[in-house]
C-alpha positions in Angstrom: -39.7 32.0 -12.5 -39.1 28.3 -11.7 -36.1 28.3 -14.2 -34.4 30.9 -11.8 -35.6 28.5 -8.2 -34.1 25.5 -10.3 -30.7 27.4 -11.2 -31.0 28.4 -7.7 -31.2 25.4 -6.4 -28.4 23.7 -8.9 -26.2 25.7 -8.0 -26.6 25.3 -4.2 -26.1 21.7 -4.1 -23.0 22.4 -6.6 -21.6 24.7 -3.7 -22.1 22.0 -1.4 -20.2 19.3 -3.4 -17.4 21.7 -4.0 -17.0 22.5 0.1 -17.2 19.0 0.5 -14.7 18.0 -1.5 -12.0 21.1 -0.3 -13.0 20.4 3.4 -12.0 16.6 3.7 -8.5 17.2 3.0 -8.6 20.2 6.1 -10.1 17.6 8.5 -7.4 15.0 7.4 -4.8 17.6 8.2 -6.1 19.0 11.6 -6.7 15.0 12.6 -3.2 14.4 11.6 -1.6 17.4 13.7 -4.0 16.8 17.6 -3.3 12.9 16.5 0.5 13.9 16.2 0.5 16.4 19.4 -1.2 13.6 21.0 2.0 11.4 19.9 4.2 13.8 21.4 2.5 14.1 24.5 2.8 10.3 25.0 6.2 10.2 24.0 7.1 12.9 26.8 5.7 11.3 29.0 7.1 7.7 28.6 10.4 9.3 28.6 10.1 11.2 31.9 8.9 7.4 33.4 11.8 6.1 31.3 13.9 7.6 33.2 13.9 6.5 36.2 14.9 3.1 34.6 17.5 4.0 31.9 15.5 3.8 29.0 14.2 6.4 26.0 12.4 6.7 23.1 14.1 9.3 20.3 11.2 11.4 19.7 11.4 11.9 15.7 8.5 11.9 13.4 8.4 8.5 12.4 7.6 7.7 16.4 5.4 10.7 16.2 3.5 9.7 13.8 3.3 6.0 14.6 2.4 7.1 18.7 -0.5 9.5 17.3 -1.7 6.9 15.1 -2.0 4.2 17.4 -2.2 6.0 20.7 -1.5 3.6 23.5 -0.9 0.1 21.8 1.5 2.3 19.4 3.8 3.1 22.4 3.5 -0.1 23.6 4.6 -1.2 20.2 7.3 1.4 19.9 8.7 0.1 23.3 9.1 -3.4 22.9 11.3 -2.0 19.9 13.4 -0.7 21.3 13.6 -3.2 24.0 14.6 -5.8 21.2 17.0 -3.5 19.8 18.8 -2.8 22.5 
């Protein structure tokens, strides 16, 4: 009887490990996309301030990406870019 609580219980904490392990990659991913939405969002609306003033930022996925990443400070970043490439 305790052999079968023990297997029991083995194979229990093996489920967990295994969930574990499939379910990081899933949070990554859902992080990544409301991080990337987020981007967007951002993006839109410095673009609608933009212009008013003659400037824009391409919205592509490399702005995407770097906007969702570092939110604010990202755009800020992404701005004074393309302020010194212009």
């Amino acid at each position: 009887m305790t052999n079968v609580i023990l297997a029991g219980i083995l194979v229990l904490i093996i489920l967990y490990a295994v969930t574990k392990v499939f379910m990081q990659p899933i949070k990554l991913l859902w992080k990544l996309l409301i991080n990337s939405a987020i981007g967007i969002i951002l993006l839109l609306i410095v673009n609608y301030i933009g212009g008013y003033f003659d400037f824009s930022l391409p919205i592509n996925i490399i702005t995407v990406l770097v906007a969702g990443f570092l939110g604010i400070p990202g755009i800020l970043l992404l701005i004074c870019f393309q302020l010194l490439m212009m």
